[in-house]
C-alpha positions as CSV (number, residue, x, y, z in Angstrom):
1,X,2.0,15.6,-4.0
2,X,1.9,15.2,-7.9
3,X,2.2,11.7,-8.5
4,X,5.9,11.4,-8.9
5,X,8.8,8.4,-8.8
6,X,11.3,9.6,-6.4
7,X,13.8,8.4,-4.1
8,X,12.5,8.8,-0.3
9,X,15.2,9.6,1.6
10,X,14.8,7.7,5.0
11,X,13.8,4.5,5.9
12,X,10.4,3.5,7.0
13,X,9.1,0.3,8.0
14,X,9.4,-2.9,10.8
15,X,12.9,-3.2,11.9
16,X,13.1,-6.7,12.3
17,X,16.2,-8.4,13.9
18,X,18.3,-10.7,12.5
19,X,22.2,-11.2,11.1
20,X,24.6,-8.7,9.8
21,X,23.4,-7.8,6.4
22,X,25.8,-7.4,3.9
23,X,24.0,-7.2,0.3
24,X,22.7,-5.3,-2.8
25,X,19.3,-4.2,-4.3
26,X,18.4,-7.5,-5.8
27,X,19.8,-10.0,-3.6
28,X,18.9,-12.0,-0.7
29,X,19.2,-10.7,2.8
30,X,19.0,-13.3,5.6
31,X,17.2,-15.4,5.8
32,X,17.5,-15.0,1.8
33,X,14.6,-17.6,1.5
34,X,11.7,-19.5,3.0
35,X,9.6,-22.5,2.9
36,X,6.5,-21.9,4.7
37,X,4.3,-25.1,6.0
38,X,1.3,-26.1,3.8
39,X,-1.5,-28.4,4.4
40,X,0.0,-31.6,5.3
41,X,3.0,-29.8,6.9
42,X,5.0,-29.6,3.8
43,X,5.1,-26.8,1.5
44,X,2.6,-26.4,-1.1
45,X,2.1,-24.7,-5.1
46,X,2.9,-21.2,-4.0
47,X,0.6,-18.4,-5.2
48,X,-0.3,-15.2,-2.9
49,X,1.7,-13.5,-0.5
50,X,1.6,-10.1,2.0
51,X,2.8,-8.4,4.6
52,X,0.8,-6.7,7.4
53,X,3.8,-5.2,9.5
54,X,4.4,-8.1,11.6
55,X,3.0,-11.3,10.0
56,X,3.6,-12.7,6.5
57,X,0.0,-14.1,5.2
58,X,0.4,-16.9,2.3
59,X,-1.8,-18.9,-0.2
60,X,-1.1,-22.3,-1.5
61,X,-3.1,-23.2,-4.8
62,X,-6.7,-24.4,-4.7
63,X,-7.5,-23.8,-1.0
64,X,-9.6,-21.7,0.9
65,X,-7.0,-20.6,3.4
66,X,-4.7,-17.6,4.0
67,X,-2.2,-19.1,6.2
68,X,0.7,-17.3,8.0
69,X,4.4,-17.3,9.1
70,X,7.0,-14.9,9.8
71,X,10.8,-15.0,8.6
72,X,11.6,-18.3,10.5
73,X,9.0,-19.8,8.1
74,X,7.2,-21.1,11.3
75,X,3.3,-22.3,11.7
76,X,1.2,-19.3,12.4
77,X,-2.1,-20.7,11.8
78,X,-4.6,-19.8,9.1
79,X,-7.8,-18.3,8.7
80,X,-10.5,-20.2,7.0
81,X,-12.0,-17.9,3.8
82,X,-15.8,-17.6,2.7
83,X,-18.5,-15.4,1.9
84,X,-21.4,-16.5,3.8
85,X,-21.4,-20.1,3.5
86,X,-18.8,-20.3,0.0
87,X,-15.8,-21.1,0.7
88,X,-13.4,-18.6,-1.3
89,X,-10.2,-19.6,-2.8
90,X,-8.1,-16.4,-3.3
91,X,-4.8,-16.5,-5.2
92,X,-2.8,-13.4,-5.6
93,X,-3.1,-11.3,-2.1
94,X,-2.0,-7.8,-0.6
95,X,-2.8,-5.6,2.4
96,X,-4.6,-3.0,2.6
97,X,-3.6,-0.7,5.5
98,X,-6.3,1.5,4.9
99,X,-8.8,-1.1,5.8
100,X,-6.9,-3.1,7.5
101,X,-7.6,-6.3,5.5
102,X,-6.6,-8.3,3.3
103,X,-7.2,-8.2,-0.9
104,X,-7.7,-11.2,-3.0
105,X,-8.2,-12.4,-6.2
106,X,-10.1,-15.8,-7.5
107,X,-11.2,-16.8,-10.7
108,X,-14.4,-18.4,-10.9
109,X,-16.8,-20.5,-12.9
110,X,-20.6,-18.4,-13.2
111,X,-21.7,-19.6,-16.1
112,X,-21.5,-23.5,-15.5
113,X,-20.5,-24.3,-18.7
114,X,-17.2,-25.1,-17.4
115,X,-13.5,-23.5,-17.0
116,X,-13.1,-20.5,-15.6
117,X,-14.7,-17.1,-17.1
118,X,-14.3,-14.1,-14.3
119,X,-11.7,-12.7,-12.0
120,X,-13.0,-11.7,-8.6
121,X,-11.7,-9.5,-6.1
122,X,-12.5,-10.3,-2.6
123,X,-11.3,-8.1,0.2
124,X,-10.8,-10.5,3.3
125,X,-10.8,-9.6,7.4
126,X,-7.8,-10.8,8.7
127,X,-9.2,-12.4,11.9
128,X,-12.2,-14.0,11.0
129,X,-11.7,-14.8,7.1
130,X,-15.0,-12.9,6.1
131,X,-14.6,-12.3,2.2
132,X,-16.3,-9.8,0.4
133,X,-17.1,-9.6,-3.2
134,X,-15.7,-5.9,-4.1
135,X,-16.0,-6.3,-7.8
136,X,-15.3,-8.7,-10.8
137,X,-14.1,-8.3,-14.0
138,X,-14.2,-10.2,-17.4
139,X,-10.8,-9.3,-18.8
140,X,-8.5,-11.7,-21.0
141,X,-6.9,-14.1,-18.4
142,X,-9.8,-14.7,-16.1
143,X,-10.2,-17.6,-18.1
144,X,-7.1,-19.1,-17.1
145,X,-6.2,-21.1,-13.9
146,X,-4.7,-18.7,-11.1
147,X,-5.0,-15.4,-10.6
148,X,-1.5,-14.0,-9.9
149,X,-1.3,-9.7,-10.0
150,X,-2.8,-7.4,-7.4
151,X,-1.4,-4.8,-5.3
152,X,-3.2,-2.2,-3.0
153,X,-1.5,1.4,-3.8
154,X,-2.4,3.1,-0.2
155,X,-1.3,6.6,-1.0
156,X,-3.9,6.5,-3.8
157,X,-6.5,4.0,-2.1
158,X,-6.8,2.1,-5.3
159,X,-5.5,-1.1,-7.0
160,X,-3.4,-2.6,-9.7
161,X,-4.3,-5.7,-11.3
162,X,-3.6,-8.1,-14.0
163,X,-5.0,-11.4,-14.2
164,X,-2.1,-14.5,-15.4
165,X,0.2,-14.0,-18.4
166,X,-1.3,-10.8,-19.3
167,X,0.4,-8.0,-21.1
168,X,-1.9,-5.2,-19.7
169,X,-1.5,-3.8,-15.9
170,X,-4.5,-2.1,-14.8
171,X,-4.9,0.6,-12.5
172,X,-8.2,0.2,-10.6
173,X,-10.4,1.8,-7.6
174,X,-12.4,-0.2,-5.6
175,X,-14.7,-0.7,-7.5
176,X,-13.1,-2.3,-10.2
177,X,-13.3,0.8,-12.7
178,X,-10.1,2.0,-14.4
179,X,-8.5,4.8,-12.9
180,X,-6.2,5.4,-16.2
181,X,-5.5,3.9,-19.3
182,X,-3.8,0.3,-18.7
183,X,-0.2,0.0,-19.1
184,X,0.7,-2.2,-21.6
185,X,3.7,-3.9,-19.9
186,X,4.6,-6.2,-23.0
187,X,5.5,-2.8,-25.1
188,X,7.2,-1.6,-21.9
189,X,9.4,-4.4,-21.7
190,X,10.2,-4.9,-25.1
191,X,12.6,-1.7,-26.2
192,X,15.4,-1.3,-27.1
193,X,15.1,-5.4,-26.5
194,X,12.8,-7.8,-25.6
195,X,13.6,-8.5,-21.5
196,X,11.9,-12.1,-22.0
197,X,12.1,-13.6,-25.1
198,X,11.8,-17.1,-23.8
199,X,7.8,-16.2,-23.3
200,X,4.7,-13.6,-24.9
201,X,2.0,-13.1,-23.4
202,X,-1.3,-15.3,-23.7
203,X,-2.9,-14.4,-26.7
204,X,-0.3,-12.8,-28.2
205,X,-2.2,-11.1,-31.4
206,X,0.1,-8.0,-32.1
207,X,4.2,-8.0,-33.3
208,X,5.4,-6.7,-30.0
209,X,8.0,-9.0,-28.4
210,X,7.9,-8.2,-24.8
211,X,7.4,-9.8,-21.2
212,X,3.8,-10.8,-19.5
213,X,3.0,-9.9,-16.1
214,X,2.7,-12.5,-13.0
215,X,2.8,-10.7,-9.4
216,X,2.9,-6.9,-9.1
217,X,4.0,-4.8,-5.7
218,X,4.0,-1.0,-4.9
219,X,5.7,1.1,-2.3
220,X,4.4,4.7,-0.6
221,X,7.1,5.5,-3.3
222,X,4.9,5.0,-6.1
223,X,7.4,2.5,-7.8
224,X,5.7,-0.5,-9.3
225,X,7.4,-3.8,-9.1
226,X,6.5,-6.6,-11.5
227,X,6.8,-9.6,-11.9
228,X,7.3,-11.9,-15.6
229,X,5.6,-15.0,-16.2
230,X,7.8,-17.9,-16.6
231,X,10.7,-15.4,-16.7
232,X,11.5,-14.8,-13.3
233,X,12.5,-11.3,-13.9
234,X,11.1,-8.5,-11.5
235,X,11.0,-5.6,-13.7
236,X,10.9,-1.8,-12.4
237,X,7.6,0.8,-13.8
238,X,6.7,4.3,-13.4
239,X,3.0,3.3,-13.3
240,X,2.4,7.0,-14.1
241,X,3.9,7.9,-17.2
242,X,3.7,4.7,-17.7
243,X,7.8,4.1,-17.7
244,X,10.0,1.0,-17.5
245,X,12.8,1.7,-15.1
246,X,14.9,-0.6,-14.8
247,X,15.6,-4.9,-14.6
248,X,16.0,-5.0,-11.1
249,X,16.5,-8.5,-10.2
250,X,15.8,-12.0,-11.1
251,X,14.8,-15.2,-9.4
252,X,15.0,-18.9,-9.9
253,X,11.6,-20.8,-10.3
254,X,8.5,-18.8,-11.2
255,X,7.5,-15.8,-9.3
256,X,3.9,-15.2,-8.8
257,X,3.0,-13.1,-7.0
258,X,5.3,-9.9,-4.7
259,X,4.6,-7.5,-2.0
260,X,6.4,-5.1,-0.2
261,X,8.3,-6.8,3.0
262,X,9.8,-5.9,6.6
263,X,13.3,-3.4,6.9
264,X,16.0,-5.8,7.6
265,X,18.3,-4.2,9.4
266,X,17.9,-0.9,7.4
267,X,17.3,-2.8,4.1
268,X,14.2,-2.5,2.3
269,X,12.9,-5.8,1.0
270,X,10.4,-7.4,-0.9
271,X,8.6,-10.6,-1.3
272,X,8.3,-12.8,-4.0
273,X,6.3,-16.4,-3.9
274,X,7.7,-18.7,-6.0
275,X,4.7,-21.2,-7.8
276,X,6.5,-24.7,-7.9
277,X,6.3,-26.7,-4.7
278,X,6.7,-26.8,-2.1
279,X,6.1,-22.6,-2.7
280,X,9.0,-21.1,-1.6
281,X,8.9,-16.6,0.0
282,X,12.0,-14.9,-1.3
283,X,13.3,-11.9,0.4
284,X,15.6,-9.4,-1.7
285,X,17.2,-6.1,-0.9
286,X,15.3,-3.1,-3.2
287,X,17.0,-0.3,-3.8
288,X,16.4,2.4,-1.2
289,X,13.1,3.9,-1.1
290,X,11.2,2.1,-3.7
291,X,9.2,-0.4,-1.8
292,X,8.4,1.2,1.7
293,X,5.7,-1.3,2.8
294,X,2.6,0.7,3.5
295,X,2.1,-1.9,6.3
296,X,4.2,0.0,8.7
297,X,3.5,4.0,8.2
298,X,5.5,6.5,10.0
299,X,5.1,9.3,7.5
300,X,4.2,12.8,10.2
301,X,3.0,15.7,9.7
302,X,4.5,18.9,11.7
303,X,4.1,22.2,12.3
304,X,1.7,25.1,13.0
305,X,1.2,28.7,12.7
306,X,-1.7,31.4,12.3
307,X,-5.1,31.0,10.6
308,X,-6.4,34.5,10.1
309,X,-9.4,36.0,12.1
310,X,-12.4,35.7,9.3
311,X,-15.7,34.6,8.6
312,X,-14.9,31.1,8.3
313,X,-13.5,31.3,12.3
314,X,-15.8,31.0,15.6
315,X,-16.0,34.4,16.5
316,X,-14.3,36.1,13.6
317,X,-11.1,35.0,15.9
318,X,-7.6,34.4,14.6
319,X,-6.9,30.5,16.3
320,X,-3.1,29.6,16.6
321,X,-2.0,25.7,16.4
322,X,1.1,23.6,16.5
323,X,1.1,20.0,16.0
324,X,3.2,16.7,15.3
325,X,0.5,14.3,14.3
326,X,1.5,10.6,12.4
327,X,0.2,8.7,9.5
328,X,-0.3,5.7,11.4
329,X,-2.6,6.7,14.7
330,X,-0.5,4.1,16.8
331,X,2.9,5.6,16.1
332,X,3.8,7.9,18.8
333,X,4.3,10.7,20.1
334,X,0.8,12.9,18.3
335,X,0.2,16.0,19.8
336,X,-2.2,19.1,18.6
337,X,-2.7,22.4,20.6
338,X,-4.1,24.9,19.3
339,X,-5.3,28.3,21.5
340,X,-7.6,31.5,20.4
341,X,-9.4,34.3,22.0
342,X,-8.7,35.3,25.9
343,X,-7.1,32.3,26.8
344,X,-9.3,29.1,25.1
345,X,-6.8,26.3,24.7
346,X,-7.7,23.0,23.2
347,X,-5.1,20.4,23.9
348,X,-5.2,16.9,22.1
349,X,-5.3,13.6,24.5
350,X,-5.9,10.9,22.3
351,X,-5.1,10.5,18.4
352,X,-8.4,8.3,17.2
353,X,-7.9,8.4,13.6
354,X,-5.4,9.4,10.8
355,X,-5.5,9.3,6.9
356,X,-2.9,10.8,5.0
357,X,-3.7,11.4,1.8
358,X,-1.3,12.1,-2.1
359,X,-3.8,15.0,-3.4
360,X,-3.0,17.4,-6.5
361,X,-1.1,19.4,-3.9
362,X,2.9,19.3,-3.8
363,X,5.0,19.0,-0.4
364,X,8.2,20.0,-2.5
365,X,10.7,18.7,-0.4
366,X,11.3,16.5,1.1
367,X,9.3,13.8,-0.8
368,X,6.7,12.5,1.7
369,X,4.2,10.4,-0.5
370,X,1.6,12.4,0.9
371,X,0.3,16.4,1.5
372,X,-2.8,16.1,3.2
373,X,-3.7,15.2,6.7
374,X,-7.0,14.5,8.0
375,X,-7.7,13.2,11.6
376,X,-9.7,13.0,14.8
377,X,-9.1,13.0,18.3
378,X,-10.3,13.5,22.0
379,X,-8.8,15.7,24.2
380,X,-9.1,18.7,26.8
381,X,-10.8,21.7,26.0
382,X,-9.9,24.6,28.8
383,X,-9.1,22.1,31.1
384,X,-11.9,19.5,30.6
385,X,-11.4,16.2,29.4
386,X,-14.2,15.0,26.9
387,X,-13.8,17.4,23.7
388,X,-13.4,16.0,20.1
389,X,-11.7,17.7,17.4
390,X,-11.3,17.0,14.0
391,X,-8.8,18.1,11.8
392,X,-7.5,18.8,7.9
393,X,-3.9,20.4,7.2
394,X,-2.3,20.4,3.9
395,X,1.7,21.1,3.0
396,X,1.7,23.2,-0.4
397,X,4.9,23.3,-0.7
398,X,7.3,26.4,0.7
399,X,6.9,29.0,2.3
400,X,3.9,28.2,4.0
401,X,1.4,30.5,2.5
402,X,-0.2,28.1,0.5
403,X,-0.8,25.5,3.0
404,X,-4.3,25.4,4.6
405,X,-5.8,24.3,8.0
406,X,-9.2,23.4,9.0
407,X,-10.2,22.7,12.8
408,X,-13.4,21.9,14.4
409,X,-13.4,21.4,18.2
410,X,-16.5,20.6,20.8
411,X,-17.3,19.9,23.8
412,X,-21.2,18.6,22.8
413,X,-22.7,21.8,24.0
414,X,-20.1,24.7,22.2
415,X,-17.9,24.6,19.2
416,X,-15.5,26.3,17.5
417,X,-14.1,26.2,14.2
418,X,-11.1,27.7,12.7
419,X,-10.5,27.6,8.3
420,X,-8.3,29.1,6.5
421,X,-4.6,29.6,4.8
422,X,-1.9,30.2,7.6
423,X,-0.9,33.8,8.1
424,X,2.5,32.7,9.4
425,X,4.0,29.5,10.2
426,X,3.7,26.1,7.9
427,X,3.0,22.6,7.9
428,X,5.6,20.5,6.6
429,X,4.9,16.4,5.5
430,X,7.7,14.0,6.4
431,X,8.7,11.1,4.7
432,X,9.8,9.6,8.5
């Protein structure tokens, strides 16, 4: 779809199950807080936190751990982080369900002068704490002593990042180049009056009075949550326009870093790590919609019709295809038939891969965050088990016309492909 900020009707994420939740966007739902061990047992200076779907991974300052805990704020274990032989020491943290690991950021001394001098970005493996170096970056801040703002945007497959008390939010691909021009989150935050006038941002050069960033978050949504330095204020952006929203909520302590938490009993939450010791995770209630973690996906794709006989088909034959396939490969039920000629029938056994992806396309409604589907699969092809197919389907909005499918199927010995805009029928993205 065009890049857009709207509410997604429908809730999508881990139901996890706990009290009778009676709250508002911006406060606590149970357990309202926690206090996740640290290294002698305690708590610890709280930096990084993330959510894969089922376990919360943390970072206390100055060590080369990601450890992790779930909402009873028990002992989970840790993972021990290096590149090769280094030991890394990542800060700021968010999952990537795309690769299924784990983004970091450290700032680092290469220059041996002394103090810090460049921010770099480390994405981790969740089981055996292998980090590698995906880019770094010189920016005002890396000099400083934490690195506190990073987010992975999954509908996009790129990043936003801003190193401590910073006015600038960057959006990034993974390779550390900008995407778009930065936003300049002090100038957002300062009309029609300043939202943290206690602090400016570090240094502070121009006449703008506004906030400086310190933990960002982002939702399938597309809503960008930030955090202020020293402020404790979680501020709303349209990271597109760029736009403030709104002041959505504000926490004791110092907040340093946020991500996009677990559906408590229907309520969408999100994360925020507060820096004094001993480093406590707050969970708040978001307003509907706006911070679907991407760590539990259940966004489908439906539908089916006619692609045209043509060229671009085995045969010059018209195929026919219906299909409810999800986002997430282990979400259930997937199904794909699709049937051609005097009575070939390829029927889908096994969903092996799925990426939905937010093109220049637009679903219309209802907002789904994406309007592309690609994917893979094993299945039966008249009869016999052993066939792959691969697939691309696209939702251009209504009637149908527009939308497009592409499907490849063999058996390793024949195959048959079928391309083109559907004649009838239509493939409609779902939010749920």
């Amino acid at each position: 779809m065009k890049k857009t900020i709207a509410i997604i009707s429908g809730l999508i994420g881990l139901v996890l199950t706990v009290g009778v939740v009676m709250a508002a966007p911006g406060d606590p739902v149970p357990p309202g807080s926690i206090t996740p061990p640290g290294p002698a047992g305690a708590g610890c200076g709280g930096i990084g936190v993330a959510f894969d779907g089922t376990t919360i991974w943390y970072t206390c300052a100055d060590e080369a751990k990601i450890r992790k805990t779930d909402l009873a704020a028990a002992d989970l274990g840790f993972i021990d982080t290096a590149e090769g032989v280094t030991p890394v020491s990542v800060d700021a943290i968010a999952w990537d369900p795309n690769e299924g690991k784990i983004w970091g950021g450290e700032l680092i001394d290469t220059d041996g002068v002394g103090g810090n001098d460049t921010c770099r970005i480390y994405s981790i493996d969740p089981v055996s704490g292998a980090a590698t170096t995906r880019f770094s970056r010189t920016d005002t801040g890396c000099t400083f002593n934490y690195f506190d703002g990073l987010t992975v945007d999954s509908v996009t497959d790129t990043l936003y990042y801003s190193p401590d008390v910073q006015k600038l939010i960057r959006h990034l691909d993974k390779l550390g180049a900008e995407v778009s021009p930065a936003i300049d989150f002090e100038t957002l935050t300062s009309v029609p009056a300043d939202k943290c006038p206690g602090t400016e941002p570090f240094p502070d050069t121009d006449p703008v009075a506004g906030c400086n960033n310190s933990g960002l978050a982002i939702g399938l949504d597309g809503t960008l949550f930030a955090g202020t330095d020293g402020e404790g204020k979680i501020i709303l952006v349209d990271p597109v326009v760029p736009a403030f929203l709104s002041e959505f909520t504000a926490v004791s302590g110092r907040d340093e870093d946020l991500e996009c938490g677990p559906v408590i009993e229907g309520k969408e939450t999100i994360l925020s790590r507060d820096f004094f010791f001993p480093g406590r995770i707050d969970v708040l209630e978001v307003p509907e919609g706006t911070c679907v973690s991407p760590a539990v996906d259940t966004r489908r794709m439906t539908g089916g019709g006619t692609i045209p006989a043509g060229a671009a088909n085995s045969g010059d034959l018209e195929g026919k295809h219906g299909f409810e396939l999800h986002c997430d490969a282990a979400e259930l039920p997937n199904r794909l038939e699709v049937n051609w000629g005097k009575g070939n029938k390829f029927h889908l056994e096994s969903l092996t891969s799925a990426i939905c992806l937010d093109t220049a396309l637009d679903e219309e409604q209802p907002v789904a965050g994406f309007d592309t589907y690609k994917g893979t699969g094993t299945g039966r092809l008249n009869g016999l088990s052993g066939a792959t197919a691969e697939w691309k389907f696209t939702d251009d909005g209504e009637p149908g016309v527009d939308d497009h499918a592409f499907i490849k199927i063999t058996d390793g010995v024949n195959t048959y492909t079928f391309s083109g805009n559907l004649k009838n029928g239509n493939q409609q993205a779902h939010p749920q």
